[in-house]
C-alpha positions in Angstrom: 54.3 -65.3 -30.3 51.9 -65.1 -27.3 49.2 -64.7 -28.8 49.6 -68.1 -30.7 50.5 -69.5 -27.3 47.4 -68.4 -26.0 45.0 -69.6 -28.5 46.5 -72.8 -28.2 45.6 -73.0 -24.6 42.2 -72.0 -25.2 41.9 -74.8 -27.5 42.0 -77.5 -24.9 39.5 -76.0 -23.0 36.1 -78.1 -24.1 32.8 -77.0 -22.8 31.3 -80.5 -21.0 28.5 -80.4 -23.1 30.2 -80.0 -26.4 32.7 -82.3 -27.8 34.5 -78.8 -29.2 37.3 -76.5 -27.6 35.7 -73.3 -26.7 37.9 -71.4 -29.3 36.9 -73.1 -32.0 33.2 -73.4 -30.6 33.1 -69.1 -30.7 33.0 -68.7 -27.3 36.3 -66.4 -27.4 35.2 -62.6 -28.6 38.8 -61.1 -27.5 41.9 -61.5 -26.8 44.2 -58.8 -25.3 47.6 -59.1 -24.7 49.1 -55.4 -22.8 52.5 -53.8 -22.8 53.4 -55.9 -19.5 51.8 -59.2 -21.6 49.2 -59.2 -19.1 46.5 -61.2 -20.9 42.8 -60.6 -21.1 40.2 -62.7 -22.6 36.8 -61.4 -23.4 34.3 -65.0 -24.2 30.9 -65.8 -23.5 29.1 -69.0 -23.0 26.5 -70.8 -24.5 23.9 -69.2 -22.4 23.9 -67.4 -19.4 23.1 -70.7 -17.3 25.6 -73.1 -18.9 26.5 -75.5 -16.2 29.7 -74.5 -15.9 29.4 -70.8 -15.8 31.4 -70.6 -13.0 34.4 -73.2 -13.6 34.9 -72.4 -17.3 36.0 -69.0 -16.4 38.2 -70.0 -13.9 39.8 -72.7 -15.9 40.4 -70.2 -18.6 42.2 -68.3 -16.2 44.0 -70.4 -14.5 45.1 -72.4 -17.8 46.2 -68.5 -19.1 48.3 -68.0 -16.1 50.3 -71.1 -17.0 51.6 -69.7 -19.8 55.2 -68.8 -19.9 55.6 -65.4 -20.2 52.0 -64.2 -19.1 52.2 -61.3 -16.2 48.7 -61.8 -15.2 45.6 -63.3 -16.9 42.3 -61.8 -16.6 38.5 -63.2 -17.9 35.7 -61.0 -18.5 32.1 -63.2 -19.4 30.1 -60.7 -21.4 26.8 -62.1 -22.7 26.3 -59.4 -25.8 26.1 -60.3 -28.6 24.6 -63.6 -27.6 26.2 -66.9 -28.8 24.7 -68.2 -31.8 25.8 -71.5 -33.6 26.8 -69.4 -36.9 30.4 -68.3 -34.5 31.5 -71.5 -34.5 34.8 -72.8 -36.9 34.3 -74.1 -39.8 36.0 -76.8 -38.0 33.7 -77.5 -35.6 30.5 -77.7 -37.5 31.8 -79.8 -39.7 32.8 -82.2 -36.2 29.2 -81.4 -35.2 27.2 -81.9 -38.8 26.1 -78.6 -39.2 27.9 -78.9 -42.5 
C-alpha cells in the first residue's frame, strides 16, 4: 500500500534538534495520495523559524519522490494549527520523558 510506503519514509526523516522522526514527532497533518499516486504532504514544523525550515521540506520531497510508484510528490508547510507537544506519538514522548 502506498500509503504505508510513505509513512515509512517519513519516519526516517528526524528534525536535527529532536532525536524523533518527524512522523511520529506530529509534524505530518496530511497525507494525500491522487488518482495518478501523485503524493502530497501537508506538515508543519516546530515553529515558523526552525533551522531547517528550508531543507526539511525539501528532504521530504525529495525522499517522497524516491518511492516506487510515486508520480510526483508535493510539500505544502502550513503553520495552523500551531505545533504543540500534545501531537506527538505516544512513542515519542515516552523516547522524550514526557511520559
Amino acid at each position: 500500500m502506498l500509503e504505508e510506503a510513505v509513512i515509512n519514509v517519513l519516519k526516517t526523516i528526524y528534525d536535527p534538534e529532536i532525536p524523533v522522526n518527524i512522523f511520529d514527532l506530529g509534524l505530518i497533518y496530511e497525507i494525500i495520495i491522487s488518482e495518478n499516486l501523485a503524493v502530497k504532504v501537508i506538515m508543519t514544523l516546530t515553529s515558523p523559524n526552525c533551522p531547517v525550515a528550508e531543507s526539511l521540506p525539501v528532504e521530504v520531497k525529495e525522499k517522497l519522490n524516491g518511492i516506487e510508484g510515486v508520480s510526483a510528490a508535493e510539500v505544502e508547510i502550513v503553520f495552523e494549527p500551531t505545533w504543540d507537544k500534545d501531537m506527538m506519538s505516544e512513542e515519542a514522548k515516552l523516547d522524550l520523558g514526557f511520559l
